[in-house]
N, C-alpha and C positions, 0 to 999 in steps of 0.2 A: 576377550573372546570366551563363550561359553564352552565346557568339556562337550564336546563331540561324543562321548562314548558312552557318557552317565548322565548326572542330575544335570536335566538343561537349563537352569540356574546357576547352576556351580562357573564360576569365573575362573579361566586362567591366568591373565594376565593381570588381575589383581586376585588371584586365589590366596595366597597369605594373611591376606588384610580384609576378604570378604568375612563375617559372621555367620555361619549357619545358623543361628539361631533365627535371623533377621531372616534371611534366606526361606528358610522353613514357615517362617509365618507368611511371605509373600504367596510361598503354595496355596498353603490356609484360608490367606485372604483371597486369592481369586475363588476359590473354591466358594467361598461364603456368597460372594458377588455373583453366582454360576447364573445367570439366565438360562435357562436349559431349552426351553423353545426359541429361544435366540442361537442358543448352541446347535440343536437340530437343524436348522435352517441351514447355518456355517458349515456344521460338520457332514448333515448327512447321514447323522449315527443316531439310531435311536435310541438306544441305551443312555441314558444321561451322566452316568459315571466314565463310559468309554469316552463318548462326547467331550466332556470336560478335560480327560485325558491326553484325546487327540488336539484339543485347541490350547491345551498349556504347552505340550512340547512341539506344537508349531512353531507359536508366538513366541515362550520364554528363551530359546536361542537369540531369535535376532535381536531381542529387545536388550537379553542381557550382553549380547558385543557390542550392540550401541550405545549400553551405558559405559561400559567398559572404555572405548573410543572414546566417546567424550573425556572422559575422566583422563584417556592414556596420551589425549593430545593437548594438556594443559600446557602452561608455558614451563620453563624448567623451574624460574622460582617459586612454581606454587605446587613442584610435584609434593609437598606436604599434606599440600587440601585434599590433591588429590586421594590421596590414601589414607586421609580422615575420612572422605564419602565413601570410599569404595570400602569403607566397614561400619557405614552408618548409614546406606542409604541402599535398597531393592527396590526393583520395578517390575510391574508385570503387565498384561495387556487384560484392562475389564473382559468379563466375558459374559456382555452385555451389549446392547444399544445402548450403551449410557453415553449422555450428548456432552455432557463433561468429564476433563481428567480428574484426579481427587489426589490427597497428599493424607496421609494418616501418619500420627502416631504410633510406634510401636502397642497394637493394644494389649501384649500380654509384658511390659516394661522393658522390654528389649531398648537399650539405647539405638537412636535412631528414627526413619523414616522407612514406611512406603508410597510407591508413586503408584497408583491406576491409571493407565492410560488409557483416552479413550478411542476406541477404534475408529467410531464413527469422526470423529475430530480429524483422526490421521488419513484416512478413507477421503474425507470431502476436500482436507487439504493436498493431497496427491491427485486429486481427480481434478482442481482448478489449477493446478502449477501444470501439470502433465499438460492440460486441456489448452491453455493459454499458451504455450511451448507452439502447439501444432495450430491453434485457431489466430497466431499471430506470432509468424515468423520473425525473430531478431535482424536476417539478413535478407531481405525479399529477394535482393539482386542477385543473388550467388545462388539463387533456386532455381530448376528446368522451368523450360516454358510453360505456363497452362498452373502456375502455382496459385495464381486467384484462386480457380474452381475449387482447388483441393484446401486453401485457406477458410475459403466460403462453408465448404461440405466441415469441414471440422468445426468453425464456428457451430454452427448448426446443431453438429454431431454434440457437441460440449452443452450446449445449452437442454438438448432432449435429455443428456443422461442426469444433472443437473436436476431436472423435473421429475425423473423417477426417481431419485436421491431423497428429494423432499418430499415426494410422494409418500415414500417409504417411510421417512422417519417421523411424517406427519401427525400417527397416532405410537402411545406408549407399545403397542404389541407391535408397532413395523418392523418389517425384518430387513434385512440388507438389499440392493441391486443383484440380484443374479449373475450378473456379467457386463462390465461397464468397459468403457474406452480403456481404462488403465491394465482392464484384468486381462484385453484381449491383447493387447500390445504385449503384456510381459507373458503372456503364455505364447508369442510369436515373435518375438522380439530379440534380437542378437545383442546379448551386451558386449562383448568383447570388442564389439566395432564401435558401441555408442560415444567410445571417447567421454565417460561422464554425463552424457548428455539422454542417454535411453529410459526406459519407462521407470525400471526397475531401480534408478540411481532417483528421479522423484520418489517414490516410495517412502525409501530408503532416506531422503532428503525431509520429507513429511513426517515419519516418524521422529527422526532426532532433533527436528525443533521442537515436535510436542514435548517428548522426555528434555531434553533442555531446557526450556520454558517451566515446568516443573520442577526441574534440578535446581531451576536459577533463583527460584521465589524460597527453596528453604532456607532459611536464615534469613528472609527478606535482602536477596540479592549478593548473599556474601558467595557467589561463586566470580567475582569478581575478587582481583585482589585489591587492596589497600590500595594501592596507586593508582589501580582501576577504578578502583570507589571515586579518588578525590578529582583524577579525570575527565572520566568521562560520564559524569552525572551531569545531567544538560539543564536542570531547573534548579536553580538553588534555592535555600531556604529562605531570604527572603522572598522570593519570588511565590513560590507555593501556599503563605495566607490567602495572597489576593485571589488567586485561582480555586480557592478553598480544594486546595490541595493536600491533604492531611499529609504528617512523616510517613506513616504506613503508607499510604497510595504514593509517595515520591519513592519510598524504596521498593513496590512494586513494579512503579516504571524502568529502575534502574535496573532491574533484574528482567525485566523484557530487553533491557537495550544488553542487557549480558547474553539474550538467547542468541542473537544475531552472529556475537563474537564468537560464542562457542563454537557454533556449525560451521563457522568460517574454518576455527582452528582444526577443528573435527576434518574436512571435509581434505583440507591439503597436509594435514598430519596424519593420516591415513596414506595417501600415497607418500608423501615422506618415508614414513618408514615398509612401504614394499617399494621404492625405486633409491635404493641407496647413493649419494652422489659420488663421483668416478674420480680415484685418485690415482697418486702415482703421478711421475714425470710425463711419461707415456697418454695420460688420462685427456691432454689438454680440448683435443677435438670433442669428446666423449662430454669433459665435461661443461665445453657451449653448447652441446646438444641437449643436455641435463636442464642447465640453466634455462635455455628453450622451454624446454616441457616442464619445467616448474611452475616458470611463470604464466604459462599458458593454461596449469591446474588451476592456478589463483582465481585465473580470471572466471574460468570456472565453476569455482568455488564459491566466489562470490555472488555468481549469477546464482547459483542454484539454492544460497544461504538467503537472497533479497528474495527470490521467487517462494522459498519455503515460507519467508516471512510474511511477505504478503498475502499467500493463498492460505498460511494458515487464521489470520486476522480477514481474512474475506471468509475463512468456514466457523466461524466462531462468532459472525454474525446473523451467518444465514439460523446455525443451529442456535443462537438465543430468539429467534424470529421462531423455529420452529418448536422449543420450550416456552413460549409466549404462547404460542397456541395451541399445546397441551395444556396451557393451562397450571405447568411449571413458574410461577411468578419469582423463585429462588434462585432456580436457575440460570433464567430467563435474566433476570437483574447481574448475576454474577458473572455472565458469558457478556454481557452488553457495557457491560463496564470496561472489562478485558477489551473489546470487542474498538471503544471507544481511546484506546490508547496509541492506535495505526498511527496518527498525525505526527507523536510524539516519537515515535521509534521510525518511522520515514525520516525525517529529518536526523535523524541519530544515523542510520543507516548510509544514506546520502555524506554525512559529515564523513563517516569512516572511510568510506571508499575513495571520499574525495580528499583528506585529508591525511589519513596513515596510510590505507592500503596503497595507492598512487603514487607515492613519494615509494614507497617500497620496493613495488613490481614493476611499476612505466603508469604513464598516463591512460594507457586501456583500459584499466581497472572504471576508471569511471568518465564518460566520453558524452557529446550531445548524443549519439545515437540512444545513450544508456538513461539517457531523459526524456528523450521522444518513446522508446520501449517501456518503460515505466509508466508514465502517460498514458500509455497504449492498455496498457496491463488495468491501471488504474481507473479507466474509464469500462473498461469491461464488467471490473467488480462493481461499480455502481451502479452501472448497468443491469447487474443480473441481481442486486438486493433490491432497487429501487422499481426497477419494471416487469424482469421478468419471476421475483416474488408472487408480487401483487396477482399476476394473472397466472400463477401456480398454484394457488392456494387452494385444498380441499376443504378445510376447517378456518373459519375466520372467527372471533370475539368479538362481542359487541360493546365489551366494556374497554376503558382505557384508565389502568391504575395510576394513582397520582405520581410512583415512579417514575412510570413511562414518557410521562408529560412535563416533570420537571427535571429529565436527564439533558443536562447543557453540555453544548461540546466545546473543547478549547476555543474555537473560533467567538463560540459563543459569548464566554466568560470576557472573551479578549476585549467586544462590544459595548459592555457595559460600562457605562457611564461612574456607577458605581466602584467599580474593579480599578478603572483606571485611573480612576482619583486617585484613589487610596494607594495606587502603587508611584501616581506623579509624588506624593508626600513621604511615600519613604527613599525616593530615589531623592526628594530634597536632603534628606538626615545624610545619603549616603556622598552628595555632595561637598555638604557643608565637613563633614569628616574627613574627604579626599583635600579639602580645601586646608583646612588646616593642616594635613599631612605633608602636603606637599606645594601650596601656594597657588595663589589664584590663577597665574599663568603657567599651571603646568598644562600641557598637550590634553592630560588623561584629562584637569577640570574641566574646560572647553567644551572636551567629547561629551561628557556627563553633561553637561548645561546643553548642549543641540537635543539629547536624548530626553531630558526632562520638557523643552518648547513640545516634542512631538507628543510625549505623553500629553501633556497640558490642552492641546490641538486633536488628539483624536479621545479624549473624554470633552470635549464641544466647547472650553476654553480656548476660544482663538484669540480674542485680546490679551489673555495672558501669554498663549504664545508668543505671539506676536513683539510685547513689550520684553519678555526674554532674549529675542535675536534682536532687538532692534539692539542692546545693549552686548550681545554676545559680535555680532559683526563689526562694532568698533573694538572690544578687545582683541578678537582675532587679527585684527588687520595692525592691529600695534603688534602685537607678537610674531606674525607670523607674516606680516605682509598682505597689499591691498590685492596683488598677483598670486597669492597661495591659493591652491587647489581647494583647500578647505575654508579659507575667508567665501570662495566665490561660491564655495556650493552653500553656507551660510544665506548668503546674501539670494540665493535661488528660494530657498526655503522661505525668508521672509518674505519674497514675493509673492510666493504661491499661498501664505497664510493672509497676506493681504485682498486675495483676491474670494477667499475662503470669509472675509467678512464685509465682502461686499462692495468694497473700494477695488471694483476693476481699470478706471482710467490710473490708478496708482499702479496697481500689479500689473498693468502694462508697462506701465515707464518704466518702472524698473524694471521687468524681463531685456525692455529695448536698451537700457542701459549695460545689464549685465550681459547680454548677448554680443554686445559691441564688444567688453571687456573680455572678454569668456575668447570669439575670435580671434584677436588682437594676441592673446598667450597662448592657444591652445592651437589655434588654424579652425578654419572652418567645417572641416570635417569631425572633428572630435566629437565623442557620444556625448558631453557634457552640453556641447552649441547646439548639437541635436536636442535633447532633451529641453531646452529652454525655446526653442522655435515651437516646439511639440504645446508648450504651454502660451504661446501666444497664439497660436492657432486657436488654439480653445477661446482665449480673449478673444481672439476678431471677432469667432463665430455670436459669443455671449454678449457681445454689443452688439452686436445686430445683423451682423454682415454675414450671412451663412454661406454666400458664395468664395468671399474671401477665405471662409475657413476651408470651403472642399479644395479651392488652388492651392493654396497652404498646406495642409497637410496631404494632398494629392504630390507635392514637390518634396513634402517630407519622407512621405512612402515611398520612394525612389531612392532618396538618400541616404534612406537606414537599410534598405534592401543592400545599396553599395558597398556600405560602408561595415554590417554586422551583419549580413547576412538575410535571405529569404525568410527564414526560424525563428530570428532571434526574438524572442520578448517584447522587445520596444518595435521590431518592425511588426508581429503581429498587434499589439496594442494599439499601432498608429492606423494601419489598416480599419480596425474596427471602430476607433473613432473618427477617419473617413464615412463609415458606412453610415454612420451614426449620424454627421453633418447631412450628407445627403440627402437622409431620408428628412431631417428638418428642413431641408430645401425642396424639400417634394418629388427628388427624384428616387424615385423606389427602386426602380430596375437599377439604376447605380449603387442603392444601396445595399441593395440584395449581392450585389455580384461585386461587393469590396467585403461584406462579411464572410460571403462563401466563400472568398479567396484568403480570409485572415482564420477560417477554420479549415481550411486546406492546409494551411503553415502549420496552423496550431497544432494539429491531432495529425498520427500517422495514417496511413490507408488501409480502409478497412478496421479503424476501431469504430464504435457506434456513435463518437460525436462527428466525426470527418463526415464535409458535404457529401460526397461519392458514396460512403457505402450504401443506403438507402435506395438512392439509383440503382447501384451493381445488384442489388437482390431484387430488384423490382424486374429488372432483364432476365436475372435468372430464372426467374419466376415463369419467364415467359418462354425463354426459350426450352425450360422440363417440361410445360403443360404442352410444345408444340412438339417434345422428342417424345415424350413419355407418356403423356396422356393427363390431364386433371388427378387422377385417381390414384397415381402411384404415388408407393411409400414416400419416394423422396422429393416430389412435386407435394405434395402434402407437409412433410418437413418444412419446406424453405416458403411453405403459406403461412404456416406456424409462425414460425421466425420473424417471418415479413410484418405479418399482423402486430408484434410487439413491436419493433422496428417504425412501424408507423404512428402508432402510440408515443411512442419515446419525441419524436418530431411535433407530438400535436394533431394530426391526421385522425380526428377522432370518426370521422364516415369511412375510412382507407382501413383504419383497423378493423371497424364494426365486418367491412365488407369482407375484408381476407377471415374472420375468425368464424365470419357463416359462411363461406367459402368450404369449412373444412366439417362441416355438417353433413352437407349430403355426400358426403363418400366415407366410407369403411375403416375408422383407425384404429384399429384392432395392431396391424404391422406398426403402428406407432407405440405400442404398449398403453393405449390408452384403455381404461373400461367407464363403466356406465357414469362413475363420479364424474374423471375427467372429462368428459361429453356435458354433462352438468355445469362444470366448470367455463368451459368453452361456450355454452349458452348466455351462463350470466356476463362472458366478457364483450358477448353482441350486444345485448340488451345494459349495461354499460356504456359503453361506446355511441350506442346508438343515441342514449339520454345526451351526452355531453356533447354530440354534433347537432341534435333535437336545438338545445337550448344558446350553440354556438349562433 
């Protein structure tokens, strides 16, 4: 915690160990960085030294407890590090629109770091956690009646403030939102009742993954201990050539997946130490109540540490989109990079919760709900980079640097032909090595020989696959038995690479065969028999029979509904290759209404890929213009909405119409001026070309 009384840098709870020298140059260095008509704007104060004044001892308090927390909630065998940073490392908040944080060298030799943090960073990421919180409720059910409208009006509400967001930061002189959804919450907002969950705890949650996320890259990652290092590092070094994954960028990701850990620790080690737990003999009821409310922090924590995560890697691509078109190319390339690491810290993410946190606290920690919410969340952020961007934009380029064109994303790398050779050949070295360690029938070579056929198989060698399993499902079946779970899913595998080159009346028989077997040990219900029906379906249909495939997997969609559930995976997958057969059979209306029904499983309600939301705002639409009249602000709003909503669908005449829709009335109450009206013409005349030529 910062001294309350004096220098609002000064540290109490590391005051021993902090440097005033370090300290004193972070004054220095914000002062250097001073944007002063950025400051006017914040402060309000014309004088640019009082200015500067009033926005260091805002910001340096909170920033300095949050570094403080971090540091003061490390585990106990690292309180060492701890107190190595907390006299080598000072943060301050830019005082700036600067759309990145920065990390400097002591410039006058001070041993040590400073961290700039950026506001707008922290700003955009509290404004899509907070936004996403109210625009898509975790628990629809446990909300009063009528919590659409108000789900609806937030969406909405999130998306307009969002637009002045970028509006704003669109040119180098833009200056901040005046008053946004977050600012007015916390200036009306009770936290004492938020239970963790109110505006001011986002904030609060956004800043300390930013500083985090910077804490975690000095040393490239070492705020991670040693055990943490050899842990929880998720790509290893062979892995990373093929991905042309430099050391550097592996121990930059490593240190993204350390930001995660921290605000976790951060987040329930904070309350740890203000709710002491209750002892004494006496204590026992006290302390299941304790235990209660811990674990009920955790869960909390966690939520607020993935939602920080995520919205901060959803504002750190809007802002490399929005340094792209200042015309920032350094930037622009450094934030997009960061920006392209989500995939890789989602699955880290994911791992923890499912894998420490969980075993730790109860199975809450991470639950289907907490995959269907995520999903929800995840569809939003792409959402609003990929559509509602595009028809945000005041400034576009016309140039596309050779960066920008040849930035590939993991998925991407994963595709190549090339990548996965190279990676099937070193997983041979790493066979043949396992092989002599430990003998050709151990369990682990096996595993590594199924994982090399797949490498072999999706770099487009199927006959190598292929002559792999054909050779691996007789060793298994000496080892391990013709009945092992693992011979039989072998033997699934060949079947499916046999049908993968061509020889369908073979990967038939054998499914019909293995299907029999699969039965026979497993019963008819198990997901393995399912899963093998599911692939004979597909044969029926690919020889010829497309009616055969829709009863077939028409009986399978039934079956995977029963047996795993309406949600699951395999039963949305089987649904959507019904829809798929049908519409090869020519019935369209069947097949529209198996895929609406397998993206109703898929997405929650009310995210922007779900069938129904498109409909609900198309209603609402209708029912403001007949309460409210065409012309009001918030019948106006949800045309807006609606207009990219249609877009996102394809509806290229439905957009053109809702975006001249909002032409002839006044949107002034929108915060719109003469650009944005500009903007809003070219998205008709857009629209109108791509329904022109539909």
């Amino acid at each position: 915690m910062p001294d309350p009384g004096g220098d609002p840098g000064r540290s109490i709870l590391f005051g021993r160990h902090q440097n005033p020298e370090l300290a004193a140059e972070a004054r220095e260095m914000s002062l250097t960085f001073a944007d002063f008509a950025h400051l006017r704007r914040v402060t309000g104060e014309e004088d640019p030294e009082r200015a500067w004044e009033a926005y260091f001892a805002h910001t340096q308090p909170q920033l300095r407890g949050l570094l403080d927390g971090l540091l003061g909630t490390f585990p106990p065998e690292d309180q060492d590090r701890a107190a190595e940073l907390a006299g080598s490392v000072e943060a301050f908040v830019l005082p700036s629109g600067a759309l990145e944080s920065r990390v400097f060298a002591s410039p006058q030799g001070t041993p040590g770091h400073l961290i700039g943090i950026s506001p707008a960073v922290v700003q955009l990421t509290a404004e899509i956690a907070w936004g996403l919180e109210l625009a898509h409720p975790y628990e629809p059910e446990a909300l009063p009646r009528g919590w659409e409208a108000a789900t609806m009006h937030a969406q909405e509400s999130l998306a307009l403030n969002l637009q002045r967001y970028v509006r704003a930061l669109e040119v180098p002189d833009g200056g901040p939102v005046s008053l946004s959804m977050l600012d007015i919450a916390m200036r009306h907002g009770d936290r004492a009742r938020t239970h963790a969950r109110g505006p001011r705890d986002f904030y609060d949650a956004a800043m300390a993954f930013a500083l985090a996320h910077e804490l975690a890259h000095l040393d490239h990652g070492d705020l991670l201990s040693v055990e943490g290092r050899e842990t929880e590092a998720f790509l290893s070094e062979r892995l990373t050539p093929h991905l042309r994954i430099s050391d550097e960028e592996n121990e930059e990701l490593r240190a993204d997946a350390a930001t995660f850990t921290a605000c976790f620790n951060y987040f329930v080690g904070v309350w740890l130490v203000m709710n002491k737990r209750p002892t004494g003999l006496l204590g026992a009821l006290k302390r299941f109540e304790w235990d209660g409310r811990h674990r009920l922090t955790a869960w909390h924590s966690a939520r607020r540490a993935t939602e920080a995560c995520e919205a901060y890697y959803s504002a750190i691509m809007i802002l490399s989109d929005l340094s792209f078109r200042r015309g920032d190319d350094g930037t622009a390339r450094r934030l997009m990079t960061t920006g392209m690491r989500l995939p890789y810290i989602q699955q880290y993410v994911q791992r923890m919760r499912e894998e420490v946190l969980a075993p730790s606290y109860g199975p809450f920690l991470w639950e289907d709900r907490d995959v269907r919410y995520r999903k929800a969340h995840h569809s939003w952020r792409v959402h609003f980079v990929e559509v509602f961007l595009p028809h945000m934009c005041r400034h576009q380029r016309s140039d596309a640097p050779d960066w920008v064109t040849e930035l590939k994303t993991p998925a991407d790398l994963f595709r190549e032909a090339e990548v996965l050779t190279a990676m099937a050949a070193e997983h041979e070295r790493q066979i043949a090595a396992l092989t002599r360690e430990k003998g050709a029938d151990d369990p682990e070579v096996l595993s590594a020989r199924g994982q090399l056929a797949t490498l072999r198989a999706e770099a487009g060698d199927h006959a190598g696959a292929v002559e792999i399993l054909e050779a691996l499902a007789v060793d298994a079946a000496r080892v391990a038995g013709p009945d092992d779970k693992g011979t039989l899913g072998i033997r699934h595998n060949l079947a499916w690479l046999r049908a993968q080159t061509g020889d369908t009346a073979g990967a038939a028989a054998a499914f019909r065969a293995l299907c029999a077997d699969q039965e026979r040990v497993f019963g008819p219900d198990d997901p393995e028999v399912l899963d093998t029906r599911y692939e004979l379906a597909w044969l029926q249909g690919d020889s010829g029979d497309a009616a055969g495939a829709v009863a077939a997997f028409t009986r399978l969609c039934a079956d995977y509904e029963r047996v795993l559930g309406p949600g699951h995976a395999a039963t949305l997958a089987t649904r959507r290759s019904l829809a798929q057969w049908r519409e090869r059979q020519g019935d369209m209306r069947g097949a529209a209404a198996a895929s609406t029904e397998a993206r109703a499983g898929q997405y929650p309600v009310f995210s922007p890929d779900h069938p129904g939301t498109l409909p609900a705002y198309e209603q609402r639409l209708t029912e403001q213009e007949r309460a409210y009249g065409p012309g009001d602000p918030n019948t106006l709003t949800t045309r807006w909405f609606l207009g990219m909503l249609r877009a996102k669908e394809g509806d290229a005449a439905g957009a053109a119409d809702a975006f001249a829709g909002l032409l002839d009335h006044d949107l002034g109450p929108l915060g719109f001026d003469d650009v944005d009206v500009s903007v809003l013409r070219g998205n008709v005349e857009h629209w109108r070309t791509v329904a022109d030529r539909s």
